[in-house]
C-alpha positions as CSV (number, residue, x, y, z in Angstrom):
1,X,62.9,337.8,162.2
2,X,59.9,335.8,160.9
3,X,58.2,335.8,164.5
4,X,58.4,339.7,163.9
5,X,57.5,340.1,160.9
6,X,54.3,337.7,161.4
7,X,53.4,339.2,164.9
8,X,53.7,343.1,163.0
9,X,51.3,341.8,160.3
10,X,48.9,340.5,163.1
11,X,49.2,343.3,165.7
12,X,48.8,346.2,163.1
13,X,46.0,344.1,161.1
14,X,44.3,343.7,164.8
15,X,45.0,346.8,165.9
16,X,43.2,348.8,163.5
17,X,40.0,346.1,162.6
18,X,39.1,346.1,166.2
19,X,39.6,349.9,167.1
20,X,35.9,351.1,168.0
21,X,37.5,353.8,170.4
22,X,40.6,355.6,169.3
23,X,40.3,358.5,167.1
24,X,42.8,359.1,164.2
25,X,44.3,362.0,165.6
26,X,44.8,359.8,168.9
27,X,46.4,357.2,167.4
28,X,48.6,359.2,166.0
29,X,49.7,360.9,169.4
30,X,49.7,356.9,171.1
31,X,51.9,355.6,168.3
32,X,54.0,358.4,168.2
33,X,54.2,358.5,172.4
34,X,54.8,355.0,171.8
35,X,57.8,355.1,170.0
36,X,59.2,358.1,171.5
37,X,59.0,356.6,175.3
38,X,60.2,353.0,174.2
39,X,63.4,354.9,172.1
40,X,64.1,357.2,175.2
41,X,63.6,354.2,177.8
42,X,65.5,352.0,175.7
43,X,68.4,354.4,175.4
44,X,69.1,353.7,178.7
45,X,68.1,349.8,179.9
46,X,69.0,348.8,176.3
47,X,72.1,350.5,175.0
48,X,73.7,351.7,178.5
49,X,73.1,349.4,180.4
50,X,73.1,346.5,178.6
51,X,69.7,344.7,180.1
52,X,68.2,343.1,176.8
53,X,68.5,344.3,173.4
54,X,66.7,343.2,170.3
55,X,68.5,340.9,167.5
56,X,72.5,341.8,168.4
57,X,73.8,344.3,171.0
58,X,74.2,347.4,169.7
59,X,72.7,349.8,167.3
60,X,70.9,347.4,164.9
61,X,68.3,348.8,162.3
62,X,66.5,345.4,162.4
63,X,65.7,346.5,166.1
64,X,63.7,349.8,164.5
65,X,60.7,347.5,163.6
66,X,59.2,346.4,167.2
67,X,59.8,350.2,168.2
68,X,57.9,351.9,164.8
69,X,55.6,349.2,164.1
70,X,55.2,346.5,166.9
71,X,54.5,348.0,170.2
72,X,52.3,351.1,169.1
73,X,49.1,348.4,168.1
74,X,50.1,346.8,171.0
75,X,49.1,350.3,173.2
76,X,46.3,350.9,170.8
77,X,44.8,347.5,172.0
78,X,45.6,348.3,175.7
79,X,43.7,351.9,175.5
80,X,40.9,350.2,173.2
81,X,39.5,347.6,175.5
82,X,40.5,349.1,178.4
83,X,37.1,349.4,180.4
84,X,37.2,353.1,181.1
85,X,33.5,353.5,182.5
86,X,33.7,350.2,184.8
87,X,35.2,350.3,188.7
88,X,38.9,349.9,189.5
89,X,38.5,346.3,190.3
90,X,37.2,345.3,186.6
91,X,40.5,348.2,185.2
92,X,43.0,346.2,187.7
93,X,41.4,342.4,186.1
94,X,41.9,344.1,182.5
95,X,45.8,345.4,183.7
96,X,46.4,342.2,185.1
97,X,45.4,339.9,182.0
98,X,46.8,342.7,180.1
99,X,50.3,342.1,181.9
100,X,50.1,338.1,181.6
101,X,49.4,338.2,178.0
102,X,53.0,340.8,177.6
103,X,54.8,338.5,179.7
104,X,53.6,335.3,177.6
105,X,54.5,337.3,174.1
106,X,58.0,338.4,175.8
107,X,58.7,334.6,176.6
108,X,57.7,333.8,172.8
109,X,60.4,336.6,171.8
110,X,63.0,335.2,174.0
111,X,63.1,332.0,171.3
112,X,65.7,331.3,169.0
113,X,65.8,332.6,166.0
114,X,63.8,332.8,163.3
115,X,60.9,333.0,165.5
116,X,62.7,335.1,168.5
117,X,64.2,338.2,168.0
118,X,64.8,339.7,171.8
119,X,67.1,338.8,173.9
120,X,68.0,339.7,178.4
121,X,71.2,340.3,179.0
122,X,70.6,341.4,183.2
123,X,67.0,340.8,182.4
124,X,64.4,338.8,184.0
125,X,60.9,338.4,183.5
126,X,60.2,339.6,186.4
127,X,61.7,342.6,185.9
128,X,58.8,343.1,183.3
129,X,56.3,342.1,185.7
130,X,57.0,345.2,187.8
131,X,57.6,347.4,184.9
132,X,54.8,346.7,182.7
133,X,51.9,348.3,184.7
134,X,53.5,351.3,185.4
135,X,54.4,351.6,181.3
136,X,50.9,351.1,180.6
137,X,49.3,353.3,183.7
138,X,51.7,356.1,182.1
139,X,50.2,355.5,178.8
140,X,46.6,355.6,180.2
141,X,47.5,358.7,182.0
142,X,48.7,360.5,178.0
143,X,45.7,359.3,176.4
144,X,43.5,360.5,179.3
145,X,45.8,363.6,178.6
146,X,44.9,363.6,175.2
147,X,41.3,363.3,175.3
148,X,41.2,366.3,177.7
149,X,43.5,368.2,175.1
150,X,40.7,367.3,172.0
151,X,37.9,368.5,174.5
152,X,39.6,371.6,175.0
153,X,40.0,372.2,171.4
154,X,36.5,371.3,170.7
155,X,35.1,373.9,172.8
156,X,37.5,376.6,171.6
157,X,36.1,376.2,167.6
């Protein structure tokens, strides 16, 4: 639990120092996206199926916290740095480091606790390797989503 509560602190405090992009109204759709897609996928690898679960299997309210408050500054760095106005081979580098630097955080998780909090059941890494660039390509594709929707509107008023 203290690896949580330390890497919330530093995430969120991160998150919102170094945002130079995202909007207020934007972070708002990404954080709730965010926890809305992790719940929904979750319901499924997490609870049916049994493939990694965070604390104890099961419904846990200790497992709320890296859903509300962990992974949303995680996206909100992703969509921040992201270089949107360079070529795809710079936005497939960024994805790729991206990617690493998940993986290396999930094998922190994976400790014992008081520092670890997550734990594979069917799991493997690599199954995160695969998964993680499609997650984040889908949450490039709503914030691209959303920008169009706040151009839209802009024009309208």
């Amino acid at each position: 639990m203290i690896g949580l509560l330390i890497a919330i602190v530093i995430f969120n405090v991160l998150g919102f120092k170094t945002n130079k992009l995202l909007t207020g109204n934007q972070i708002v759709h990404i954080w709730l996206f965010t926890i809305a897609f992790q719940v929904l996928f979750d319901v499924f690898v997490e609870f049916k199926y049994h493939a990694y679960w965070y604390f104890d299997q099961g419904l846990d309210l200790r497992g709320i916290l890296p859903h509300v408050f962990l992974l949303p500054p995680v996206n909100m760095f992703f969509l921040n740095w992201y270089p949107h106005k360079k070529g795809w081979v710079k936005k497939l580098i960024y994805l790729t480091c991206f990617v690493i630097a998940i993986l290396i955080y999930e094998v922190i998780t994976l400790l014992p606790e008081p520092w670890g909090y997550f734990h594979y059941g069917w799991w493997k890494l690599w199954h995160a390797v695969i998964l993680d660039p499609i997650l984040l390509l889908i949450l490039l594709s709503f914030y691209k989503w959303i920008c169009k929707l706040e151009r839209k509107a802009c024009l309208k008023d």
